[in-house]
LUMKETOR-827778 format. One record per residue: residue number from 1; residue in three letters; x, z, y of N, C-alpha, C in turn. Coordinates in Angstrom, 3 decimals. Atoms other than C-alpha are relative to their C-alpha. Layout:
BEGIN
+-----+-----+----------+----------+----------+----------+----------+----------+----------+----------+----------+
|   n | res |   n.east |     n.up |  n.north |  ca.east |    ca.up | ca.north |   c.east |     c.up |  c.north |
+-----+-----+----------+----------+----------+----------+----------+----------+----------+----------+----------+
| NUM | ala |        X |        Z |        Y |        X |        Z |        Y |        X |        Z |        Y |
...
+-----+-----+----------+----------+----------+----------+----------+----------+----------+----------+----------+
This chain:
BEGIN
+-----+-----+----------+----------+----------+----------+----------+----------+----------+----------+----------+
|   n | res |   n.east |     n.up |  n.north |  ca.east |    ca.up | ca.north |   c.east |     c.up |  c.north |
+-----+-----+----------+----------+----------+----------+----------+----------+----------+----------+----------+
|   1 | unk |    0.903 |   -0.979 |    0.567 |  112.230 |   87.854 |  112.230 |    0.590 |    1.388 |    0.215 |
|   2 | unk |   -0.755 |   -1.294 |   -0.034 |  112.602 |   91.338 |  112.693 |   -1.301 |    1.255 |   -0.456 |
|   3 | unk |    0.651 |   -0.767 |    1.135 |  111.031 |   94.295 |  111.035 |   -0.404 |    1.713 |    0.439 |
|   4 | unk |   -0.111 |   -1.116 |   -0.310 |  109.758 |   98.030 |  111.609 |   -1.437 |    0.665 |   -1.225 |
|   5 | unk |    1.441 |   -0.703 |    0.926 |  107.306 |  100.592 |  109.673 |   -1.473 |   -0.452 |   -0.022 |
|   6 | unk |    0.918 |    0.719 |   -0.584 |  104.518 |   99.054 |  111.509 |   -0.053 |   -1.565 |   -0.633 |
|   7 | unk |    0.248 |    1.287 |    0.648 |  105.165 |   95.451 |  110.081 |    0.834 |   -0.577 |    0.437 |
|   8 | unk |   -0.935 |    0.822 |   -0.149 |  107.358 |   92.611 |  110.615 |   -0.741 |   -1.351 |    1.179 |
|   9 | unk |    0.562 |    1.221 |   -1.172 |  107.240 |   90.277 |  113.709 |    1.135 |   -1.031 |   -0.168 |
|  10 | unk |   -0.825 |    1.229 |   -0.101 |  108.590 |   86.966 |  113.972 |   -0.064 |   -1.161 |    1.408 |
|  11 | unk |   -0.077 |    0.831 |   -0.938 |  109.622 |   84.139 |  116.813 |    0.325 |   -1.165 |   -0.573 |
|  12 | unk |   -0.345 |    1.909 |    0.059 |  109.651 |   80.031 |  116.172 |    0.003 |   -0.588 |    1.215 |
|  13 | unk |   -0.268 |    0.791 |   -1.176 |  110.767 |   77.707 |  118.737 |    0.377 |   -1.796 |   -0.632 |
|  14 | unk |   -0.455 |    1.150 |    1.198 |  110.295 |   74.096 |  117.114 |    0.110 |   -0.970 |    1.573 |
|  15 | unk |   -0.403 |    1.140 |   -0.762 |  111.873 |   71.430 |  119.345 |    0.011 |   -1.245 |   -0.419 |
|  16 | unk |   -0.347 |    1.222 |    0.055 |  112.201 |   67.870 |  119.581 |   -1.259 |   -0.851 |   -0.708 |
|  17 | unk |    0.727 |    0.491 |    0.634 |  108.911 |   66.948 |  118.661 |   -0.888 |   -1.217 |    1.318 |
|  18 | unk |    0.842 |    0.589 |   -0.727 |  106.714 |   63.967 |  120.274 |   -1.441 |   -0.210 |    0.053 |
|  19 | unk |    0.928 |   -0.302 |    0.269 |  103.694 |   64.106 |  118.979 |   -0.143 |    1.896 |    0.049 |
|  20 | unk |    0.693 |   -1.138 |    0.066 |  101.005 |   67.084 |  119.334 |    0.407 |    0.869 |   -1.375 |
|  21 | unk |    0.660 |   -0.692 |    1.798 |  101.184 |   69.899 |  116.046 |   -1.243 |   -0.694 |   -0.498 |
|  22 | unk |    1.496 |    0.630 |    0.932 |   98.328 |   68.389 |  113.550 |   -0.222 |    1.504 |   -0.846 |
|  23 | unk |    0.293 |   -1.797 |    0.208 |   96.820 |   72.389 |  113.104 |   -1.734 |   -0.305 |   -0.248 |
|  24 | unk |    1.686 |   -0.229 |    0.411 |   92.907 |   72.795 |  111.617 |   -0.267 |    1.332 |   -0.555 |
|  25 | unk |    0.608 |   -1.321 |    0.718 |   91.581 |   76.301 |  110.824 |   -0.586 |   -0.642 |   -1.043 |
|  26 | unk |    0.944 |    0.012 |    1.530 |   89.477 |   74.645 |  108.380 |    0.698 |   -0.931 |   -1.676 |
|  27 | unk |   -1.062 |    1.325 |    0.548 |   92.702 |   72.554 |  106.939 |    1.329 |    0.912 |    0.214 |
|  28 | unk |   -1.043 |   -0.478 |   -0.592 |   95.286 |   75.459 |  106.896 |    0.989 |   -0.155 |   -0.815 |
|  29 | unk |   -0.790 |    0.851 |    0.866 |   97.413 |   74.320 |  103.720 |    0.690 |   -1.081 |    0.639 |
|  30 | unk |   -0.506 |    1.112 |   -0.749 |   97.699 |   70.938 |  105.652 |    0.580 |    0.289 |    1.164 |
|  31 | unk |   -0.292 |   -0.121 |   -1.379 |   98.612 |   72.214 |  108.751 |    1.206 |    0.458 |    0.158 |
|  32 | unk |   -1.640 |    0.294 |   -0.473 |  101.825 |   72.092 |  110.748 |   -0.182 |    1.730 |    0.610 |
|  33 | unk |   -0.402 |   -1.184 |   -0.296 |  103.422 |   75.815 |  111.274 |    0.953 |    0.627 |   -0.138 |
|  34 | unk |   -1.331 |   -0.913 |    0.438 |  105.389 |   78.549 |  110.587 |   -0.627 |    0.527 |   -1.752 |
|  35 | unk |    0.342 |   -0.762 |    1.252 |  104.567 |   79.518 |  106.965 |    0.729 |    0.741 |   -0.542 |
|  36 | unk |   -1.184 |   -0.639 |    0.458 |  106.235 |   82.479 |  105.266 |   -1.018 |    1.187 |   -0.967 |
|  37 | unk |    0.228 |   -0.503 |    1.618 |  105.545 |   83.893 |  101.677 |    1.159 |    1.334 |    0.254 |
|  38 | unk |   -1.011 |   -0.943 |    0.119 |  106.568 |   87.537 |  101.388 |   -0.528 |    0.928 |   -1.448 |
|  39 | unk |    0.460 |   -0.519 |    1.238 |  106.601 |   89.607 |   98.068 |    0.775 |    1.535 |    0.485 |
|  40 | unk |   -0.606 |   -1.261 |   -0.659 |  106.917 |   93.060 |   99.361 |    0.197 |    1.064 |   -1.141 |
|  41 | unk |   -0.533 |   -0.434 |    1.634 |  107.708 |   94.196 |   95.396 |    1.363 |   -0.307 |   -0.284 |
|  42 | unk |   -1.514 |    1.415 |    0.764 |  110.575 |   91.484 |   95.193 |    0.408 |    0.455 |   -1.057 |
|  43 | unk |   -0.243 |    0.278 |    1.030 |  110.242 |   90.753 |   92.083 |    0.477 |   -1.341 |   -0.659 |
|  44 | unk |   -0.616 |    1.463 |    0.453 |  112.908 |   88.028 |   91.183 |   -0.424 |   -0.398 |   -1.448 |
|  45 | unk |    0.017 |    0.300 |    1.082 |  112.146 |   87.680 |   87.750 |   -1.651 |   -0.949 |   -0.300 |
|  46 | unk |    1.688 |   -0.440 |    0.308 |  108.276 |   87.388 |   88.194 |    0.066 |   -2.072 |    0.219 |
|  47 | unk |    0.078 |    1.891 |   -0.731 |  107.404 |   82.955 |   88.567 |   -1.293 |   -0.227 |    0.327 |
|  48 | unk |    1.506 |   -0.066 |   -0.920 |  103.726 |   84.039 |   89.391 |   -0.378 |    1.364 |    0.984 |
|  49 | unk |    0.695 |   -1.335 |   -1.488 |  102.281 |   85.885 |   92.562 |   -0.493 |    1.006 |   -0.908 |
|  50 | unk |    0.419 |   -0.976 |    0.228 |  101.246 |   89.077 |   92.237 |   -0.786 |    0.839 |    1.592 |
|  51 | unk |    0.461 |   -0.653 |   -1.706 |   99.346 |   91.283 |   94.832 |    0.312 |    0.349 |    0.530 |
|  52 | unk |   -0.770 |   -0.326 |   -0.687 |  102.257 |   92.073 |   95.993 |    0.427 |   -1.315 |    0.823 |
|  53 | unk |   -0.291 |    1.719 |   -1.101 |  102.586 |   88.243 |   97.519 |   -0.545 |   -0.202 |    0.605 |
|  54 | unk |    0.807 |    0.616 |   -0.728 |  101.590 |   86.798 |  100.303 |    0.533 |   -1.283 |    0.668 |
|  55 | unk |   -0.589 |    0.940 |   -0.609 |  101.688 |   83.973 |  101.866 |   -1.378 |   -0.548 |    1.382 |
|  56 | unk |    0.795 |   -0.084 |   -1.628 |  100.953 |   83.717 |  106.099 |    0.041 |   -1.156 |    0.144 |
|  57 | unk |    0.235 |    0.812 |   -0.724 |  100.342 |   80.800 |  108.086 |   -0.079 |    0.516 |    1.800 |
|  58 | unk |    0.390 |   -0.475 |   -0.721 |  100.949 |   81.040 |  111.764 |    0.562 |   -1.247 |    0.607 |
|  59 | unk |    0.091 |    1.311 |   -0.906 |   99.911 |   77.571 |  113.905 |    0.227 |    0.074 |    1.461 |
|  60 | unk |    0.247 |   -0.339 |   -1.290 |  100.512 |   76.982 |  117.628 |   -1.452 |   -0.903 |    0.431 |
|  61 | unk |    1.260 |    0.399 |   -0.900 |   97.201 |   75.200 |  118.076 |   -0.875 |    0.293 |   -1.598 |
|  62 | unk |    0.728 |   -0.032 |    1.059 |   94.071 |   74.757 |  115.843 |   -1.424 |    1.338 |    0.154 |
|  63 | unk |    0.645 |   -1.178 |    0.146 |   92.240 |   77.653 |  116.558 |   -1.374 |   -0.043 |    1.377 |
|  64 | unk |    1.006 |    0.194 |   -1.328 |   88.748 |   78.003 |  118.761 |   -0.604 |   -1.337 |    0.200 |
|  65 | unk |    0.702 |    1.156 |    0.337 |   86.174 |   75.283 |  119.601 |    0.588 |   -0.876 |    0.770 |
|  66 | unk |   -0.932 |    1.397 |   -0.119 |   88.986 |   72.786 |  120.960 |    0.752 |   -0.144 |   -1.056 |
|  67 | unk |   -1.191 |    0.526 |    0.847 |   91.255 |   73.367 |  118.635 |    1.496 |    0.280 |    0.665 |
|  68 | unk |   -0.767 |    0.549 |   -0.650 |   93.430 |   74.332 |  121.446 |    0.830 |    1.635 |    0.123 |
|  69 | unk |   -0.612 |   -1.624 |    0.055 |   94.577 |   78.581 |  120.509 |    0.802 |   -0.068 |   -1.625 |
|  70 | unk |   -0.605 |   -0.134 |    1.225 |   97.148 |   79.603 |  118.392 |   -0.682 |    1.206 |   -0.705 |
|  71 | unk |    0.438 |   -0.910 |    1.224 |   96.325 |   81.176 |  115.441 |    0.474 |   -0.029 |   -1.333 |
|  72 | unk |   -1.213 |   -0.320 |    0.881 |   97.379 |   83.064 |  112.270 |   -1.409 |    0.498 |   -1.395 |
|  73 | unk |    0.994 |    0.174 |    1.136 |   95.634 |   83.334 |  108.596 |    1.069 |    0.013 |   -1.364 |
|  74 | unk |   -0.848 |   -0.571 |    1.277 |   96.827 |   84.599 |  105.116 |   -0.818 |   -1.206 |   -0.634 |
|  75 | unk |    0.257 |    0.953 |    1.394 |   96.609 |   82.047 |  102.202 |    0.225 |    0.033 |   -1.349 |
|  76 | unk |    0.058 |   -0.445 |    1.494 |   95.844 |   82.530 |   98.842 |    0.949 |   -1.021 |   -0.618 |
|  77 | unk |   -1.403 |    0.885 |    1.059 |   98.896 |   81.238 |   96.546 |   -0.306 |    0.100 |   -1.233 |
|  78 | unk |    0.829 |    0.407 |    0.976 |   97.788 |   78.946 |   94.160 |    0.751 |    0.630 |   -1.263 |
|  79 | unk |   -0.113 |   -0.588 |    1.363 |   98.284 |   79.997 |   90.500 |    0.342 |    1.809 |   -0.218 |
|  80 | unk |    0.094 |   -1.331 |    0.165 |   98.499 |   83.988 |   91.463 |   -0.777 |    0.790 |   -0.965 |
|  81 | unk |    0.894 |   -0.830 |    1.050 |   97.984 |   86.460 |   88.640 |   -1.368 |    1.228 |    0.665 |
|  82 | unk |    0.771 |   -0.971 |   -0.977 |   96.366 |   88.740 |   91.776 |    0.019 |    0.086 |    1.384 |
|  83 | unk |   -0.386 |    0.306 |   -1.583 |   96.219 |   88.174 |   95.389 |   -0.051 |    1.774 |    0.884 |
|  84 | unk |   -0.260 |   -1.210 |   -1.184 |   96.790 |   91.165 |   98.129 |   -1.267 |    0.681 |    0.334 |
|  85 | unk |    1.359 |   -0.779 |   -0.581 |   93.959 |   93.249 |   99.695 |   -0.290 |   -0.767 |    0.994 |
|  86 | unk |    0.590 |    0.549 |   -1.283 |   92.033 |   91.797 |  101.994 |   -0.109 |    0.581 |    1.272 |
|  87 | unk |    0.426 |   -1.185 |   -1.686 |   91.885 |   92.924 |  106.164 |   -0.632 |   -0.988 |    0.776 |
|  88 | unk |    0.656 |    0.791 |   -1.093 |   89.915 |   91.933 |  108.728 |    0.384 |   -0.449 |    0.671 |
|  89 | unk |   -0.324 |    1.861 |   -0.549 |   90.012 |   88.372 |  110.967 |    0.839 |    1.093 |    0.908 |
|  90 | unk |   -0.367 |   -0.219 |   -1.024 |   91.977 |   89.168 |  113.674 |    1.172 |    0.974 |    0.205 |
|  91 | unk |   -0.968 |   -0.712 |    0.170 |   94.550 |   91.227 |  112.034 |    1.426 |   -0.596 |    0.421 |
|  92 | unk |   -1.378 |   -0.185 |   -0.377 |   97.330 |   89.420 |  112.565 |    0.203 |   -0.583 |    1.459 |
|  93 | unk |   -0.570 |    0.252 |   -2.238 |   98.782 |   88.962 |  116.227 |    0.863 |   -0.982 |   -0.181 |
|  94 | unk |   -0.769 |    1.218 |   -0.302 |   99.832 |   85.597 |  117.481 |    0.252 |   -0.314 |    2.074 |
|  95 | unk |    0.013 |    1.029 |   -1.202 |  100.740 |   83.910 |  120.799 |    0.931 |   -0.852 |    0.049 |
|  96 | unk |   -0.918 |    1.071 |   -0.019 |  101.711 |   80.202 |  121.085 |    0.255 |   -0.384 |    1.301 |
|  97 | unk |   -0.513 |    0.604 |   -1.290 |  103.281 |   78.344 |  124.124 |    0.397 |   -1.184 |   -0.163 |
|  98 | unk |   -0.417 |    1.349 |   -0.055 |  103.246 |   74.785 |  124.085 |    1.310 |   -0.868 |    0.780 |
|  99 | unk |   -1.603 |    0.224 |   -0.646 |  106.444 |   72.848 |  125.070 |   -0.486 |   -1.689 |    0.507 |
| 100 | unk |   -0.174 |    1.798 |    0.204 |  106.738 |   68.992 |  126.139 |    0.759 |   -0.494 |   -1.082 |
| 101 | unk |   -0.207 |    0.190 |    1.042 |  108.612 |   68.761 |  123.173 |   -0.003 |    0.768 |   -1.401 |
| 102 | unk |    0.325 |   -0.556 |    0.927 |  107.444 |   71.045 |  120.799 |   -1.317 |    1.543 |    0.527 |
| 103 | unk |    0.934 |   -0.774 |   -0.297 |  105.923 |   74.780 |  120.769 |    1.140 |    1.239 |   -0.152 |
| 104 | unk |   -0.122 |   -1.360 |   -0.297 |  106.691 |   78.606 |  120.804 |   -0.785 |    0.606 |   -0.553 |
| 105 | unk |    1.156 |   -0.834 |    0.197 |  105.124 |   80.970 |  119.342 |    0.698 |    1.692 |   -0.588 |
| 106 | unk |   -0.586 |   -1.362 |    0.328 |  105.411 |   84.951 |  118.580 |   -1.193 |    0.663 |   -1.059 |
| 107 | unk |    0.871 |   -0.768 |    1.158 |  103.703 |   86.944 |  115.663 |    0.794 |    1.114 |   -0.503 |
| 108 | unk |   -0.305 |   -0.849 |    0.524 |  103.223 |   89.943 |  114.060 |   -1.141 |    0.381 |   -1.394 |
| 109 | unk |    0.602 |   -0.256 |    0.898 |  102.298 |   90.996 |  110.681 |   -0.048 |    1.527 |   -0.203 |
| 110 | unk |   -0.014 |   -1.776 |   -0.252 |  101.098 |   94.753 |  110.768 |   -0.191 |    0.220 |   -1.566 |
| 111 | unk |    0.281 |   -0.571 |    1.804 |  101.690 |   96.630 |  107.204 |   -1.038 |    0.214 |   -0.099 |
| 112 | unk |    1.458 |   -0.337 |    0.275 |   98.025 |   97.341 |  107.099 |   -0.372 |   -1.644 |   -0.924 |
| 113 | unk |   -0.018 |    1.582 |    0.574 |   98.058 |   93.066 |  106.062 |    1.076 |    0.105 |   -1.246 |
| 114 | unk |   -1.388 |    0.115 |    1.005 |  101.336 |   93.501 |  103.578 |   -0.671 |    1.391 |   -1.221 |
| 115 | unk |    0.483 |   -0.289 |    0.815 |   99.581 |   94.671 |  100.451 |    1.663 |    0.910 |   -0.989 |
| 116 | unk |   -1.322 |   -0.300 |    0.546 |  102.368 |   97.446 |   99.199 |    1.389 |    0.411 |    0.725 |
| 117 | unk |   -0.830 |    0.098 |   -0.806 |  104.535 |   97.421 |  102.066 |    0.941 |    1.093 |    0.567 |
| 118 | unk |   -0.052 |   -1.196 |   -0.073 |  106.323 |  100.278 |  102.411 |    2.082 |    0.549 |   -0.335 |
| 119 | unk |   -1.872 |    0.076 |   -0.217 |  110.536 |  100.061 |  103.547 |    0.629 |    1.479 |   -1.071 |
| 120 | unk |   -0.733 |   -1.380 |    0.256 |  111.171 |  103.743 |  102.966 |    0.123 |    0.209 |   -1.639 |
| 121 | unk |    0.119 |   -0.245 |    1.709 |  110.386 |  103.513 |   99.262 |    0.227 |   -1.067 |   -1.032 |
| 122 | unk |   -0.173 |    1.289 |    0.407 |  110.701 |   99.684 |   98.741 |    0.758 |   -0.942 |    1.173 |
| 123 | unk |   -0.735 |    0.762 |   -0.681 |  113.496 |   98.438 |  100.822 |    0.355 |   -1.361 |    0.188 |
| 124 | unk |   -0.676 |    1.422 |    0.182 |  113.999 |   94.988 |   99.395 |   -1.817 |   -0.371 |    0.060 |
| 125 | unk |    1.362 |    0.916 |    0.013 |  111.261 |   92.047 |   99.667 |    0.429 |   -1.112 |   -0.127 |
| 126 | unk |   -0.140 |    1.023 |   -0.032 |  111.003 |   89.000 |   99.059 |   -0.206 |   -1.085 |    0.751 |
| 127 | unk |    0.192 |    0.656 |   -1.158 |  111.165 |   86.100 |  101.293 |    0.087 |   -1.368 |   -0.106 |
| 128 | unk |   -0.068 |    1.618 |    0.022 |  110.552 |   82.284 |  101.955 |   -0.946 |   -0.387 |    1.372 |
| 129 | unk |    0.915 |    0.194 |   -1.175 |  109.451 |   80.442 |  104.909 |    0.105 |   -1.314 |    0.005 |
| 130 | unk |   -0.375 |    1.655 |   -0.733 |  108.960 |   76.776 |  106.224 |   -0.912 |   -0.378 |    0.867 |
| 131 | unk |    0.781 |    0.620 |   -1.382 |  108.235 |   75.437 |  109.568 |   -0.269 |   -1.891 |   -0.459 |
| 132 | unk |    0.858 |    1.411 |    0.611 |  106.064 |   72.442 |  108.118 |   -0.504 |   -0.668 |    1.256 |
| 133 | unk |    0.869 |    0.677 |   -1.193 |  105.370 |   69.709 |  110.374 |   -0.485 |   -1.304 |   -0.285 |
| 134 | unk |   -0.496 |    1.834 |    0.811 |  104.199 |   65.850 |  109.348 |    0.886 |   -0.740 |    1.115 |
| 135 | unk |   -1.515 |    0.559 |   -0.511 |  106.831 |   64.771 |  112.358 |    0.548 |    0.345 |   -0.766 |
| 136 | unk |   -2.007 |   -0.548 |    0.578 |  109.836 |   66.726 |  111.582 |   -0.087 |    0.203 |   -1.434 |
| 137 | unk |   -0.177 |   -0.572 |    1.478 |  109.287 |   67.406 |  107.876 |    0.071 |    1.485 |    0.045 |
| 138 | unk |   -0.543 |   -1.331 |    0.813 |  110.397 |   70.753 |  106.081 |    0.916 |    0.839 |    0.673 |
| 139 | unk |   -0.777 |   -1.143 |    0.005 |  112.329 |   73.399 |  107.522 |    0.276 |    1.304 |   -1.106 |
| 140 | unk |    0.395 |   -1.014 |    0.487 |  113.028 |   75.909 |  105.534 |    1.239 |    1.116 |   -0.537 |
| 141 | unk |   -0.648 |   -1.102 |    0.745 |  114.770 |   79.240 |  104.168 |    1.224 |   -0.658 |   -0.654 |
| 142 | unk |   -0.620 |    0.658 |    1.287 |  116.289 |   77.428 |  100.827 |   -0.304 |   -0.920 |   -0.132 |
| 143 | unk |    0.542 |    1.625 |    0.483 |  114.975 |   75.248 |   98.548 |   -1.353 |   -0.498 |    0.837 |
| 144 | unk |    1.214 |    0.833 |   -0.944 |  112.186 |   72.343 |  100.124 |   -0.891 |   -0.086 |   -1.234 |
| 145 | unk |    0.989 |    0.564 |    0.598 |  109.153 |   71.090 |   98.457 |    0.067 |   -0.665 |   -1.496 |
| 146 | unk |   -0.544 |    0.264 |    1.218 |  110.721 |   69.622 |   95.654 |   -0.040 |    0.834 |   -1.090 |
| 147 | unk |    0.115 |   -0.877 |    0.960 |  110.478 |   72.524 |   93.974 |   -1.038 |    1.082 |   -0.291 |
| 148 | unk |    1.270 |   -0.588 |   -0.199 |  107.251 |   74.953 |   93.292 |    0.548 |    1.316 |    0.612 |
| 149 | unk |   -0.233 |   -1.858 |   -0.723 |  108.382 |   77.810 |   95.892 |   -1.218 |    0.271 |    0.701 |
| 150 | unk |    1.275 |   -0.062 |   -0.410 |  104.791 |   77.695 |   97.251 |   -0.703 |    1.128 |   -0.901 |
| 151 | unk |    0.299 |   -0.734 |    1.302 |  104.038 |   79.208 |   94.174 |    1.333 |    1.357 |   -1.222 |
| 152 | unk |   -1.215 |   -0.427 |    1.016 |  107.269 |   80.724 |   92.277 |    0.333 |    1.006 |    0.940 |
| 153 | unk |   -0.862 |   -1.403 |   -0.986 |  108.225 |   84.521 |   93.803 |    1.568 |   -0.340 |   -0.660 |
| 154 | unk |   -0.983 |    0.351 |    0.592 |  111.363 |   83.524 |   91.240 |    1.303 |   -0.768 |    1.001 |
| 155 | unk |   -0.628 |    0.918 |   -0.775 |  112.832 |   81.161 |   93.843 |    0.273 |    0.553 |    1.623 |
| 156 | unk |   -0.179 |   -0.723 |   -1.061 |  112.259 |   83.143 |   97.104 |    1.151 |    0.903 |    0.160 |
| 157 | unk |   -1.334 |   -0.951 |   -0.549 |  115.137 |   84.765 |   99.297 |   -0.365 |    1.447 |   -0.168 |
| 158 | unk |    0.337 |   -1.482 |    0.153 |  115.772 |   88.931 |   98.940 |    0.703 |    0.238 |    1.650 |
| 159 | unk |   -0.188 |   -0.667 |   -1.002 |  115.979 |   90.510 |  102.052 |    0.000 |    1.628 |   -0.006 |
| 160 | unk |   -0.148 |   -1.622 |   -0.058 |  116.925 |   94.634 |  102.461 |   -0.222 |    0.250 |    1.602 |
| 161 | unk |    0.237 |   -0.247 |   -1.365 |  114.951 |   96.239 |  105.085 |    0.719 |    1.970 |    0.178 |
| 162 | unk |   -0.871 |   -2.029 |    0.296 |  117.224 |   99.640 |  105.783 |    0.386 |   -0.346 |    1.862 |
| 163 | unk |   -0.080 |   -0.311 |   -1.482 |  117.596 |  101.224 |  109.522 |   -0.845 |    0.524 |    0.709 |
| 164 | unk |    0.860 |   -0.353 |   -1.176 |  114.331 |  101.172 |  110.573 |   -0.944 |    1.436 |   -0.090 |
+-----+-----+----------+----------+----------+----------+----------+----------+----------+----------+----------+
Protein backbone atom coordinates (compact mmCIF):
# COMPACT_ATOMS: atom_id res chain seq x y z
CA UNK A 1 0.00 0.00 0.00
CA UNK A 2 1.23 3.28 -0.46
CA UNK A 3 -0.29 6.65 0.04
CA UNK A 4 -0.38 10.40 -1.32
CA UNK A 5 -2.87 13.56 -0.96
CA UNK A 6 -4.76 12.18 -3.80
CA UNK A 7 -5.58 8.78 -2.00
CA UNK A 8 -4.00 5.61 -1.23
CA UNK A 9 -3.16 2.87 -3.84
CA UNK A 10 -2.54 -0.61 -3.20
CA UNK A 11 -0.91 -3.96 -5.01
CA UNK A 12 -2.01 -7.88 -4.16
CA UNK A 13 -0.34 -10.71 -5.72
CA UNK A 14 -2.21 -13.92 -4.28
CA UNK A 15 -0.36 -17.09 -5.30
CA UNK A 16 -0.69 -20.66 -5.11
CA UNK A 17 -4.14 -20.94 -5.82
CA UNK A 18 -5.91 -23.78 -8.08
CA UNK A 19 -9.09 -23.01 -8.40
CA UNK A 20 -10.66 -19.76 -10.19
CA UNK A 21 -11.44 -16.53 -7.41
CA UNK A 22 -15.36 -17.20 -6.49
CA UNK A 23 -16.06 -13.00 -7.09
CA UNK A 24 -20.05 -11.81 -7.68
CA UNK A 25 -20.86 -8.07 -7.85
CA UNK A 26 -24.13 -9.00 -6.60
CA UNK A 27 -22.42 -11.29 -3.66
CA UNK A 28 -19.61 -8.82 -2.59
CA UNK A 29 -19.45 -9.76 1.29
CA UNK A 30 -19.00 -13.40 -0.04
CA UNK A 31 -16.54 -12.77 -2.41
CA UNK A 32 -12.86 -13.66 -2.61
CA UNK A 33 -10.49 -10.34 -2.56
CA UNK A 34 -8.55 -7.84 -1.20
CA UNK A 35 -10.72 -6.22 1.51
CA UNK A 36 -9.46 -3.31 3.60
CA UNK A 37 -11.41 -1.27 6.32
CA UNK A 38 -9.92 2.18 6.82
CA UNK A 39 -10.99 4.71 9.60
CA UNK A 40 -9.44 7.84 8.39
CA UNK A 41 -10.33 9.45 12.17
CA UNK A 42 -8.49 6.41 13.89
CA UNK A 43 -10.34 6.23 16.51
CA UNK A 44 -8.99 3.31 18.75
CA UNK A 45 -11.29 3.61 21.42
CA UNK A 46 -14.50 3.82 19.20
CA UNK A 47 -15.98 -0.44 18.76
CA UNK A 48 -18.57 1.03 16.21
CA UNK A 49 -18.00 2.55 12.61
CA UNK A 50 -18.41 5.88 12.19
CA UNK A 51 -18.42 7.91 8.86
CA UNK A 52 -15.21 8.08 9.18
CA UNK A 53 -15.00 4.05 8.26
CA UNK A 54 -14.88 2.36 5.44
CA UNK A 55 -14.65 -0.66 4.31
CA UNK A 56 -13.41 -1.46 0.27
CA UNK A 57 -13.61 -4.52 -1.57
CA UNK A 58 -11.36 -4.94 -4.52
CA UNK A 59 -11.98 -8.51 -6.66
CA UNK A 60 -9.88 -9.75 -9.60
CA UNK A 61 -12.90 -11.08 -11.45
CA UNK A 62 -16.72 -10.71 -10.96
CA UNK A 63 -17.40 -7.72 -12.65
CA UNK A 64 -19.35 -7.21 -16.27
CA UNK A 65 -21.74 -9.63 -18.06
CA UNK A 66 -19.19 -12.69 -17.74
CA UNK A 67 -18.16 -12.09 -14.65
CA UNK A 68 -14.80 -11.90 -16.14
CA UNK A 69 -13.38 -7.77 -15.06
CA UNK A 70 -11.91 -6.82 -12.05
CA UNK A 71 -13.66 -4.71 -9.96
CA UNK A 72 -13.81 -2.52 -6.80
CA UNK A 73 -16.95 -1.44 -4.44
CA UNK A 74 -17.25 0.16 -0.90
CA UNK A 75 -19.29 -1.86 1.72
CA UNK A 76 -21.39 -0.75 4.26
CA UNK A 77 -20.05 -2.11 7.82
CA UNK A 78 -22.56 -3.82 9.53
CA UNK A 79 -23.59 -2.30 12.91
CA UNK A 80 -22.16 1.42 11.90
CA UNK A 81 -23.40 4.35 13.96
CA UNK A 82 -22.91 6.33 10.29
CA UNK A 83 -21.50 5.24 7.09
CA UNK A 84 -19.15 7.66 4.76
CA UNK A 85 -20.47 9.86 1.90
CA UNK A 86 -21.38 8.37 -0.94
CA UNK A 87 -19.38 8.85 -4.74
CA UNK A 88 -20.12 7.78 -7.86
CA UNK A 89 -19.73 3.94 -9.53
CA UNK A 90 -16.63 4.01 -11.02
CA UNK A 91 -14.73 5.90 -8.50
CA UNK A 92 -12.44 3.65 -7.51
CA UNK A 93 -9.60 2.43 -10.00
CA UNK A 94 -8.80 -1.21 -10.37
CA UNK A 95 -6.84 -3.50 -12.73
CA UNK A 96 -6.61 -7.31 -12.27
CA UNK A 97 -4.23 -9.82 -14.06
CA UNK A 98 -5.00 -13.29 -13.80
CA UNK A 99 -2.17 -15.80 -13.01
CA UNK A 100 -2.20 -19.78 -13.54
CA UNK A 101 -1.98 -19.82 -10.04
CA UNK A 102 -3.61 -17.05 -8.67
CA UNK A 103 -4.19 -13.17 -9.62
CA UNK A 104 -2.74 -9.55 -9.54
CA UNK A 105 -4.29 -6.79 -9.16
CA UNK A 106 -3.59 -2.82 -8.62
CA UNK A 107 -6.00 -0.18 -7.02
CA UNK A 108 -6.55 3.07 -6.04
CA UNK A 109 -8.68 4.76 -3.60
CA UNK A 110 -8.93 8.59 -4.50
CA UNK A 111 -9.66 10.89 -1.22
CA UNK A 112 -12.74 12.13 -2.92
CA UNK A 113 -14.05 8.11 -1.71
CA UNK A 114 -12.26 8.44 2.00
CA UNK A 115 -14.97 10.32 3.83
CA UNK A 116 -12.57 12.82 6.07
CA UNK A 117 -9.39 12.04 4.59
CA UNK A 118 -7.11 14.51 4.95
CA UNK A 119 -2.98 13.51 5.98
CA UNK A 120 -1.95 17.11 6.55
CA UNK A 121 -4.37 17.57 9.43
CA UNK A 122 -5.11 13.86 10.30
CA UNK A 123 -1.99 11.92 9.89
CA UNK A 124 -2.90 8.69 11.61
CA UNK A 125 -5.74 6.17 10.26
CA UNK A 126 -6.85 3.33 10.88
CA UNK A 127 -6.27 0.13 9.19
CA UNK A 128 -7.27 -3.62 8.57
CA UNK A 129 -7.24 -5.71 5.58
CA UNK A 130 -7.81 -9.42 4.44
CA UNK A 131 -7.18 -11.14 1.26
CA UNK A 132 -10.32 -13.53 1.69
CA UNK A 133 -10.44 -16.45 -0.43
CA UNK A 134 -12.70 -19.89 0.17
CA UNK A 135 -9.26 -21.79 -1.14
CA UNK A 136 -6.62 -20.20 0.84
CA UNK A 137 -8.65 -18.88 3.78
CA UNK A 138 -7.84 -15.50 5.66
CA UNK A 139 -4.97 -13.42 5.14
CA UNK A 140 -4.77 -10.76 7.05
CA UNK A 141 -3.21 -7.55 8.85
CA UNK A 142 -3.79 -9.02 12.63
CA UNK A 143 -6.41 -10.61 14.14
CA UNK A 144 -8.69 -13.29 11.62
CA UNK A 145 -12.33 -13.81 11.72
CA UNK A 146 -12.55 -15.04 15.02
CA UNK A 147 -12.94 -11.91 16.19
CA UNK A 148 -15.56 -8.97 15.08
CA UNK A 149 -12.82 -6.74 13.15
CA UNK A 150 -15.33 -6.54 10.25
CA UNK A 151 -17.09 -4.47 12.49
CA UNK A 152 -14.85 -3.17 15.59
CA UNK A 153 -12.56 0.17 14.46
CA UNK A 154 -11.21 -0.87 18.27
CA UNK A 155 -9.22 -3.80 16.84
CA UNK A 156 -7.83 -2.28 13.58
CA UNK A 157 -4.01 -1.45 12.93
CA UNK A 158 -2.79 2.58 13.26
CA UNK A 159 -0.87 3.62 10.53
CA UNK A 160 0.97 7.45 10.35
CA UNK A 161 0.78 8.90 7.00
CA UNK A 162 3.75 11.78 7.24
CA UNK A 163 6.10 12.70 4.04
CA UNK A 164 3.74 12.96 1.56
Amino acid sequence: MAWCKSGIGLHISVNGKRQLPWCRDSRLEDSDGFHVWIDTRCSPLIHRATQFCHRFLFMPAGGGPKREHATAAIIPINRARMHPKSFPPKTLKIVGLPRHDGYEMSGFIPSDALTGFDPADQPRISLYYAVIDRELGWQTLSLGPEYPVMEDPSLWGEAILSGG
